[in-house]
N, CA, C and O atoms as a Tinker XYZ file with bonds, in Angstrom:
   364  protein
     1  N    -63.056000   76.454000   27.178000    73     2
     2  CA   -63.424000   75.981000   25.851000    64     1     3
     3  C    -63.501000   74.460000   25.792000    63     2     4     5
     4  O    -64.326000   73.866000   25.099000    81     3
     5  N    -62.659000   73.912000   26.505000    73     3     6
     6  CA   -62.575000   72.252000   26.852000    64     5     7
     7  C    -64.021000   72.068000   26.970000    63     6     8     9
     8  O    -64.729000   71.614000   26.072000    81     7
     9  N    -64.498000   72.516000   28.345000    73     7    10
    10  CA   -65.468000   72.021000   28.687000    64     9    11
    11  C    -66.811000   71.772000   27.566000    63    10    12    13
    12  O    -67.504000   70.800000   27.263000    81    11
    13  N    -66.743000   73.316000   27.122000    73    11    14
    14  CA   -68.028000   73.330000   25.598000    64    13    15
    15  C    -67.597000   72.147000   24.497000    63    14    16    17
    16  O    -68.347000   71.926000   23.546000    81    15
    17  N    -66.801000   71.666000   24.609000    73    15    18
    18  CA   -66.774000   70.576000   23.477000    64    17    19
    19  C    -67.073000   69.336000   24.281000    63    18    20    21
    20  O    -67.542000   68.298000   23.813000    81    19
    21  N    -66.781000   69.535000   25.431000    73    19    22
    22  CA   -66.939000   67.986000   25.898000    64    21    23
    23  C    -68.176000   67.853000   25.692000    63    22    24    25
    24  O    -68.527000   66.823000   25.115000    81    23
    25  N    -69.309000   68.942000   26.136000    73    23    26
    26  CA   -70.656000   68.877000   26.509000    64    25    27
    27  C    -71.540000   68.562000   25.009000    63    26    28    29
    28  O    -72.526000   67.867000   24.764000    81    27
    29  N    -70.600000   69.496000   24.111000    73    27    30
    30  CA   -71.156000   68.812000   22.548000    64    29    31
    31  C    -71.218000   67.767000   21.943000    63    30    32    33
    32  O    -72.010000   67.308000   21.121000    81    31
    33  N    -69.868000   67.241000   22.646000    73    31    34
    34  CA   -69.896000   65.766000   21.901000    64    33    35
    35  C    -70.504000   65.044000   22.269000    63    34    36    37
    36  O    -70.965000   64.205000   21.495000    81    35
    37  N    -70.902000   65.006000   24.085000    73    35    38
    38  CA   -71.821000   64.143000   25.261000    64    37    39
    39  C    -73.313000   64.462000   24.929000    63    38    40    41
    40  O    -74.351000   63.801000   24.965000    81    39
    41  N    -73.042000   65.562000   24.640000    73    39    42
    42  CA   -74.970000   65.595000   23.448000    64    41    43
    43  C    -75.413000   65.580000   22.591000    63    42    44    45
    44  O    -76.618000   65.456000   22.369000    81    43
    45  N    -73.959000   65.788000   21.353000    73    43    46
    46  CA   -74.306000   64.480000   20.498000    64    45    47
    47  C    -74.487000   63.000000   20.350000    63    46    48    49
    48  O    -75.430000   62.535000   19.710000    81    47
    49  N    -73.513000   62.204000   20.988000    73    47    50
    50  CA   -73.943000   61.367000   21.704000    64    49    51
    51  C    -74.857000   60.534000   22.112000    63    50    52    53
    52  O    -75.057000   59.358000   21.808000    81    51
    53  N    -75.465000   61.330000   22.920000    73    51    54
    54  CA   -76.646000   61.227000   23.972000    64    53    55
    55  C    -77.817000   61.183000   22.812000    63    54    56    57
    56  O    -78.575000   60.241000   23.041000    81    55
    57  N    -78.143000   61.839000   21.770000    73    55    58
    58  CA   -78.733000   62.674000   20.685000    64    57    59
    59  C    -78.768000   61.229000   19.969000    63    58    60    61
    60  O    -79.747000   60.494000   20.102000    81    59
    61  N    -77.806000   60.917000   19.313000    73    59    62
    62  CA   -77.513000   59.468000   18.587000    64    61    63
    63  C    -77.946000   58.318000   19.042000    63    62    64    65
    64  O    -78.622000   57.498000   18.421000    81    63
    65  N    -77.279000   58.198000   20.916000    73    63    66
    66  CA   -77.995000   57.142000   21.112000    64    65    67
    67  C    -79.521000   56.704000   21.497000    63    66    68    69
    68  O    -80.020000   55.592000   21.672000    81    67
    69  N    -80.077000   58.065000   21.562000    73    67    70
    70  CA   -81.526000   58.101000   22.272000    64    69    71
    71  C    -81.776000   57.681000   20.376000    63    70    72    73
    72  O    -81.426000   56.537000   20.087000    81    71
    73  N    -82.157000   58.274000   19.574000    73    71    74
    74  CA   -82.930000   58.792000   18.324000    64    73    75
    75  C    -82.336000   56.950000   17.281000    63    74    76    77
    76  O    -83.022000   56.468000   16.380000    81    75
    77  N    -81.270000   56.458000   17.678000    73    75    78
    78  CA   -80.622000   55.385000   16.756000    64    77    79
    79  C    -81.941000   53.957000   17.088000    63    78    80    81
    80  O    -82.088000   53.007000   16.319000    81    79
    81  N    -82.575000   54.115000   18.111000    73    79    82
    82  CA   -83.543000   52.765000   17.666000    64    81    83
    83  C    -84.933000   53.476000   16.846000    63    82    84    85
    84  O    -85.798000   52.666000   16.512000    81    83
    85  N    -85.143000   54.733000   16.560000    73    83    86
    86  CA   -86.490000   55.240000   16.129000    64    85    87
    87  C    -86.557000   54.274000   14.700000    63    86    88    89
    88  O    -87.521000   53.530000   14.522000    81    87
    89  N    -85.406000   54.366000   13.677000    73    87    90
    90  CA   -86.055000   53.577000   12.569000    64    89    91
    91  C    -86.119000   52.447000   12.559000    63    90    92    93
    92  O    -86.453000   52.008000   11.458000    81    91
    93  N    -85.900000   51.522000   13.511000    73    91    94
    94  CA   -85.826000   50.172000   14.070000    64    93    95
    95  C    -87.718000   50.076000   14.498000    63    94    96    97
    96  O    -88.659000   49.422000   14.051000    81    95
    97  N    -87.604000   50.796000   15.250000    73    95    98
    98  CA   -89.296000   51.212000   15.864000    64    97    99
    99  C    -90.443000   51.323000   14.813000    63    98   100   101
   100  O    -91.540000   50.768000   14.743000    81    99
   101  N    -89.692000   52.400000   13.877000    73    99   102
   102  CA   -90.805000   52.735000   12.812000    64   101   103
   103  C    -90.985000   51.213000   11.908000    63   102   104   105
   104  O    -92.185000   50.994000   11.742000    81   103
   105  N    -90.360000   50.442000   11.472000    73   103   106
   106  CA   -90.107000   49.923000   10.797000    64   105   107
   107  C    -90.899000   48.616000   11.332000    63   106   108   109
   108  O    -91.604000   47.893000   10.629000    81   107
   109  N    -90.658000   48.464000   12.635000    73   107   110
   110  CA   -91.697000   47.257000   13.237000    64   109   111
   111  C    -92.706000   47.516000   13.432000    63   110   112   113
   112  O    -93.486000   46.566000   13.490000    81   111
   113  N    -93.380000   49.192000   13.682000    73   111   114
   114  CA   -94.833000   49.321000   13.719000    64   113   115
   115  C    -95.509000   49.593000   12.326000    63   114   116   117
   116  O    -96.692000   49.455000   12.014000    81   115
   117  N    -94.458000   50.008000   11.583000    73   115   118
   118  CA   -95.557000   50.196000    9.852000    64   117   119
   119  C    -95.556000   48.291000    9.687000    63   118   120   121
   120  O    -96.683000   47.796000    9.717000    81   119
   121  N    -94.768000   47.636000    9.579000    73   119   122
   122  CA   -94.660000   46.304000    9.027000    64   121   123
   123  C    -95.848000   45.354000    9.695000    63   122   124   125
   124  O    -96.563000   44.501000    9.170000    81   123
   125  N    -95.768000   45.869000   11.139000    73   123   126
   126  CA   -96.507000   44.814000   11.942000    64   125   127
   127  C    -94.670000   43.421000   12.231000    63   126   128   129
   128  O    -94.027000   43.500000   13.277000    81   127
   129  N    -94.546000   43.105000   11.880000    73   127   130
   130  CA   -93.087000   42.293000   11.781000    64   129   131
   131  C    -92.134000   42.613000   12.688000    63   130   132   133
   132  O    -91.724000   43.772000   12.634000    81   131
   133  N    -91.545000   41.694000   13.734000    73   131   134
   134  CA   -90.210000   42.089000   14.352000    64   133   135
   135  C    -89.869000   41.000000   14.524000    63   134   136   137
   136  O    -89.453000   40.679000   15.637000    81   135
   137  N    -89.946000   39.866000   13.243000    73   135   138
   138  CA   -89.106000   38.257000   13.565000    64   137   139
   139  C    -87.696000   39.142000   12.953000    63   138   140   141
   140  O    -87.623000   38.884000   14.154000    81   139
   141  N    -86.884000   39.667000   12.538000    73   139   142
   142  CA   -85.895000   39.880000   12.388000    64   141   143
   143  C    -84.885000   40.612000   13.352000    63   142   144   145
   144  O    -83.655000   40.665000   13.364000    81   143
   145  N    -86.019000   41.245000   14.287000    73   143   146
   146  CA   -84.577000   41.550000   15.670000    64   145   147
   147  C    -84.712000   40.753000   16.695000    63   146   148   149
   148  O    -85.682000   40.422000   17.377000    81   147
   149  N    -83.250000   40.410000   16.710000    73   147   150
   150  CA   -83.230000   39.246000   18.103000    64   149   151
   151  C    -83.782000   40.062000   19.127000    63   150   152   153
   152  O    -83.741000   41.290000   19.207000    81   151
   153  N    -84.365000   39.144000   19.993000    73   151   154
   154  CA   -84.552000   39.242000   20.887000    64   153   155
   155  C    -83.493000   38.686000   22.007000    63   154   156   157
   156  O    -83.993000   38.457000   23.109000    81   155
   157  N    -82.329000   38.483000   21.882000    73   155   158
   158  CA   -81.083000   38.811000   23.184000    64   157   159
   159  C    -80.580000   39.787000   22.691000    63   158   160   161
   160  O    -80.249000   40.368000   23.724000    81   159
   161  N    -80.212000   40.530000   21.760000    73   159   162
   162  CA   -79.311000   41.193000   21.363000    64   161   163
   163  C    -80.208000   42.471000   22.184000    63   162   164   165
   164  O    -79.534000   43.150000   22.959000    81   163
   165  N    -81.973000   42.888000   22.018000    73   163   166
   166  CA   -82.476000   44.192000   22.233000    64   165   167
   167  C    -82.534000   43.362000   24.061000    63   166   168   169
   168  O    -82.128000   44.250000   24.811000    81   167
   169  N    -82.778000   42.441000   24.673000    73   167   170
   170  CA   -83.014000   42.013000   26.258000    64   169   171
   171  C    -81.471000   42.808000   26.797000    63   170   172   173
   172  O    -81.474000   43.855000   27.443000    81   171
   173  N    -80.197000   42.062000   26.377000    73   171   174
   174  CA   -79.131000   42.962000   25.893000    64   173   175
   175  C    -78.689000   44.536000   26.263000    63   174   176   177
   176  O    -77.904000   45.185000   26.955000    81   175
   177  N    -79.525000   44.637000   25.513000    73   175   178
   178  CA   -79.447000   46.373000   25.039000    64   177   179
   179  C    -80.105000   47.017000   26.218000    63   178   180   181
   180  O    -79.428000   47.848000   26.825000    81   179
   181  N    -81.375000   46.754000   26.656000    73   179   182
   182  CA   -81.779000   46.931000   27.995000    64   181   183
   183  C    -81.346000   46.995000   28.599000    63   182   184   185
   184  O    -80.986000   48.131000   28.907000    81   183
   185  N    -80.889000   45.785000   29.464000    73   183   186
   186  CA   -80.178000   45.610000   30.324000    64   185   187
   187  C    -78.965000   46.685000   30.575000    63   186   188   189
   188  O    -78.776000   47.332000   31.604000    81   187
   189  N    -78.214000   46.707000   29.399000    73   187   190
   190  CA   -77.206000   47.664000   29.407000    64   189   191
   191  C    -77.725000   49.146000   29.502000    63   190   192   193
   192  O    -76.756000   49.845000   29.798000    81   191
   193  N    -78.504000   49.668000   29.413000    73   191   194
   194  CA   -79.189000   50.932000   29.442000    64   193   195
   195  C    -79.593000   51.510000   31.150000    63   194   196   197
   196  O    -79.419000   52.585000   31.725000    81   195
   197  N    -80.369000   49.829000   31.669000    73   195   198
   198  CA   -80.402000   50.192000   33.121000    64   197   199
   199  C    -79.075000   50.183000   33.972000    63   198   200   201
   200  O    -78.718000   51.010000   34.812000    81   199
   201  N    -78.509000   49.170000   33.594000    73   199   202
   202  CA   -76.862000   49.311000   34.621000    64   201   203
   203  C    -76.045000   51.016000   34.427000    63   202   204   205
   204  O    -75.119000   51.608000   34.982000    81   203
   205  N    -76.998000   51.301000   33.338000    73   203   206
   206  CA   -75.811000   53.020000   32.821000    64   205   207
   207  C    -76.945000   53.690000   33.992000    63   206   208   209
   208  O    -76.467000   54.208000   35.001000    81   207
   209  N    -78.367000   53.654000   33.815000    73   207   210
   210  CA   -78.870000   54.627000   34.679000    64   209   211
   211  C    -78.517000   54.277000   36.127000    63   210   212   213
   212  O    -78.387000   55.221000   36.906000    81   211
   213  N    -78.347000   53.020000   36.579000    73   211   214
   214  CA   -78.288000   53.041000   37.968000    64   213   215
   215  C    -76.789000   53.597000   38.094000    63   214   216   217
   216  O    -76.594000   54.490000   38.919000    81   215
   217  N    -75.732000   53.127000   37.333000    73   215   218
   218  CA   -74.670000   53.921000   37.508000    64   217   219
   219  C    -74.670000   55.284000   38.099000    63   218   220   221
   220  O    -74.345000   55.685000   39.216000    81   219
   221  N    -75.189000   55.969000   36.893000    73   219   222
   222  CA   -75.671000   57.468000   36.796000    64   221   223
   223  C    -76.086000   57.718000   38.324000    63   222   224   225
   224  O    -75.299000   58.127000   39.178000    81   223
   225  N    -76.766000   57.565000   38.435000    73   223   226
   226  CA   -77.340000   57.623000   39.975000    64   225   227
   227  C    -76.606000   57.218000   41.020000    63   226   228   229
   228  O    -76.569000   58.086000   41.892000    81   227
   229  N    -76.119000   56.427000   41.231000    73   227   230
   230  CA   -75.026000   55.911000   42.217000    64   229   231
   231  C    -73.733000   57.152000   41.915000    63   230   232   233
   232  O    -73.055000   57.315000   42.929000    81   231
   233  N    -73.445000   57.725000   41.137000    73   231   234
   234  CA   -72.418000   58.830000   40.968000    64   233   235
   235  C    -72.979000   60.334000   40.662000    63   234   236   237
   236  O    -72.591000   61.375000   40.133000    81   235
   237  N    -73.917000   59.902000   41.197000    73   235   238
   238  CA   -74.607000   61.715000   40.931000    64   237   239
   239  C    -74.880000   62.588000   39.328000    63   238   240   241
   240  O    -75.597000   63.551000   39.059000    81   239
   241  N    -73.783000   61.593000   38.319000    73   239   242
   242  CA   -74.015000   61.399000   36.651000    64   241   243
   243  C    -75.060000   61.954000   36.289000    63   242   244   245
   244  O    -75.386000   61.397000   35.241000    81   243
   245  N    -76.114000   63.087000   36.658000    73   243   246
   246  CA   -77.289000   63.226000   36.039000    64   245   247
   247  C    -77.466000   63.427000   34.583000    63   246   248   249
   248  O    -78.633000   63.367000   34.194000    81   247
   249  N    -76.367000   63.700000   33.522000    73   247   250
   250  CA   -76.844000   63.813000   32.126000    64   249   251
   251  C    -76.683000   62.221000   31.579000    63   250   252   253
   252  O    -77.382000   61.825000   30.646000    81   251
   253  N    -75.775000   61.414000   32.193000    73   251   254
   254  CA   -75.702000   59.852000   32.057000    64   253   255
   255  C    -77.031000   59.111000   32.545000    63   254   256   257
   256  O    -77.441000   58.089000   31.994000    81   255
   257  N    -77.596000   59.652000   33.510000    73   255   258
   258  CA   -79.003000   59.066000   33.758000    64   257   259
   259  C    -79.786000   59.571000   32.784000    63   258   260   261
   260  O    -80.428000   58.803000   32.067000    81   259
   261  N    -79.846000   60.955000   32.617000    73   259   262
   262  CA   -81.386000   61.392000   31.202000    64   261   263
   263  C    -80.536000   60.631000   30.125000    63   262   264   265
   264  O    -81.362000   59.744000   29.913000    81   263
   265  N    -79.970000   60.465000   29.672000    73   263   266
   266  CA   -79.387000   59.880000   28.280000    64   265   267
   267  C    -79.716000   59.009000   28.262000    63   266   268   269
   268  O    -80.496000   58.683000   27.367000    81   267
   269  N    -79.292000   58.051000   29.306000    73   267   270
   270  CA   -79.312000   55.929000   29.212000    64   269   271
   271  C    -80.781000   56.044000   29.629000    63   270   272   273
   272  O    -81.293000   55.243000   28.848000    81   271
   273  N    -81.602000   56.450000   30.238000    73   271   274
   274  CA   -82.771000   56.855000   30.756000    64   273   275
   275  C    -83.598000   56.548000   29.463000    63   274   276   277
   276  O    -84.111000   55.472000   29.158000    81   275
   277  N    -83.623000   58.179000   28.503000    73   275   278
   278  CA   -83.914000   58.026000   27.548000    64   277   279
   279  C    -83.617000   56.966000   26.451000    63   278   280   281
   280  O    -84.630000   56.330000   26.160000    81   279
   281  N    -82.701000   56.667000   25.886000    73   279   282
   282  CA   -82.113000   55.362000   25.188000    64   281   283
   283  C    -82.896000   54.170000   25.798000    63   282   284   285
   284  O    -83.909000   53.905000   25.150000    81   283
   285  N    -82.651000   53.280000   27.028000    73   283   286
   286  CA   -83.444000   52.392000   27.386000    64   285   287
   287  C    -85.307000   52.729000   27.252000    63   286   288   289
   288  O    -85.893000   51.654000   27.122000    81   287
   289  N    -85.980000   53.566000   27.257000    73   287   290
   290  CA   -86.994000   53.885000   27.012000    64   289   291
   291  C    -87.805000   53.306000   25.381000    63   290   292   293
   292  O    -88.862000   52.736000   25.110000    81   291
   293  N    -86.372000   53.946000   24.405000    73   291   294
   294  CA   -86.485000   53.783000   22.973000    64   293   295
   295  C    -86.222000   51.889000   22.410000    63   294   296   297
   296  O    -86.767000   51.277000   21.492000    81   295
   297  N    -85.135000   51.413000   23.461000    73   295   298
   298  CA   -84.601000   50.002000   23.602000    64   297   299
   299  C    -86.003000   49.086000   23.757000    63   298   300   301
   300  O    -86.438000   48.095000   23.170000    81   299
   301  N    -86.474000   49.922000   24.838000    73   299   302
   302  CA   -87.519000   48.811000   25.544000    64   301   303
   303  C    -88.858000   49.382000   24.460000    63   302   304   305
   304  O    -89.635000   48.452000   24.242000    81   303
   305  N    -89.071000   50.064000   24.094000    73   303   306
   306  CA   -90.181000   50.100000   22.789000    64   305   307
   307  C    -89.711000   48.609000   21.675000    63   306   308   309
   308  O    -90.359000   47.565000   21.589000    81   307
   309  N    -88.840000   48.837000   21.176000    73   307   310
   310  CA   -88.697000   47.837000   20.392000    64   309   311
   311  C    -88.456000   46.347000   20.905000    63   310   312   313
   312  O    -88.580000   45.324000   20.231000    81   311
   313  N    -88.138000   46.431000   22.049000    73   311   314
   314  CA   -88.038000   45.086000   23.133000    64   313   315
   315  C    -89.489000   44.712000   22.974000    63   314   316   317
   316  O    -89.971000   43.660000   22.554000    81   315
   317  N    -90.048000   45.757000   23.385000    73   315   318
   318  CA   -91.913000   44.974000   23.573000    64   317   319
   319  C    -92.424000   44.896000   22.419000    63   318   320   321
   320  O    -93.200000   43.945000   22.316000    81   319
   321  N    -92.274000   45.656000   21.299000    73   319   322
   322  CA   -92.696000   45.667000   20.184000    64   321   323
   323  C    -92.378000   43.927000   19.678000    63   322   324   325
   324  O    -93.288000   43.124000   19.471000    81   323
   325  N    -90.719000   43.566000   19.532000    73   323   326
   326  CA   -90.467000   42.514000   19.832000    64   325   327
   327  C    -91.776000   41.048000   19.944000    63   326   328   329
   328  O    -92.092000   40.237000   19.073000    81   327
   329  N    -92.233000   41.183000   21.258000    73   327   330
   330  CA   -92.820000   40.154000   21.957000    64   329   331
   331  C    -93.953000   40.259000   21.195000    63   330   332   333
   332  O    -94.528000   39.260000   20.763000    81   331
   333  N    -94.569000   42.108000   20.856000    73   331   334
   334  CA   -96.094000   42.152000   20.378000    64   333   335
   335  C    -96.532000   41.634000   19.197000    63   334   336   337
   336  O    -97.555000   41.016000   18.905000    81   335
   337  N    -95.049000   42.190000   18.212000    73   335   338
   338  CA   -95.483000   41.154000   16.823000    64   337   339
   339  C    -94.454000   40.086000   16.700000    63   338   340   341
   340  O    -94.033000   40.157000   15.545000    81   339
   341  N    -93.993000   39.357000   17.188000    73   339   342
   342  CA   -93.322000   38.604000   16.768000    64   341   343
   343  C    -93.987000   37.220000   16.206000    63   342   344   345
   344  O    -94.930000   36.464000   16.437000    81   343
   345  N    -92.574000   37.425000   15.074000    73   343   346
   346  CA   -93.000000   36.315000   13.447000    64   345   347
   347  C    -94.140000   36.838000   12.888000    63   346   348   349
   348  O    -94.897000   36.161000   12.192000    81   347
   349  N    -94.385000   38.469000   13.249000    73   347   350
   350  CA   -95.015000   38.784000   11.965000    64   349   351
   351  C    -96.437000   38.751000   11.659000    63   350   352   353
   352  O    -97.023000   38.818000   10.579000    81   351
   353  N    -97.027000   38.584000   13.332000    73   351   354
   354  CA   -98.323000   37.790000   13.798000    64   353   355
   355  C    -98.683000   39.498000   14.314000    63   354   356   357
   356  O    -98.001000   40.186000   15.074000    81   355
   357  N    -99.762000   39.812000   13.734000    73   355   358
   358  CA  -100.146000   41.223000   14.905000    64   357   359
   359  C   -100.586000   41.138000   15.657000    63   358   360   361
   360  O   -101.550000   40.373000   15.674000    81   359
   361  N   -100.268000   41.751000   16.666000    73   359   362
   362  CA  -100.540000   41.971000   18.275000    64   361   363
   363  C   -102.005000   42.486000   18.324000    63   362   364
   364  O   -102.529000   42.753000   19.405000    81   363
């Protein structure tokens, strides 16, 4: 029974952190606008996403790789989004 909760909470989780930049995303592609997210804080966030997948991989971690995998995917949308409109200028 341990185990089924661990796996629930690690995919909720996983669930939260993949899906938590979508209204960040939506919000810079309806606006056209992304002078309001730093750009170290999401370079940052990246970064931290690949050190989890290479982790993952270096320990055989495969639901830690699809998770940070996925998450950095959603990170780096708004990372580039970032560069595409930034100050609000459309890409």
């Amino acid at each position: 029974m341990s185990d089924l909760i661990a796996n629930v909470v690690g995919t909720a989780a996983a669930i939260c952190s993949i899906t938590s930049f979508a209204p960040q995303m939506i919000k810079i592609w309806k606006e056209r606008d992304a002078s309001s997210v730093s750009l170290k804080t999401y370079s940052l966030t990246v970064t931290c996403f690949v050190l989890w997948v290479v982790y993952g991989v270096l320990t055989t971690a495969w639901p830690i790789v699809v998770a940070n995998g996925c998450a950095f995917l959603m990170a780096l949308g708004v990372l580039v989004m970032k560069w595409r409109f930034r100050d609000g200028e459309p890409g």
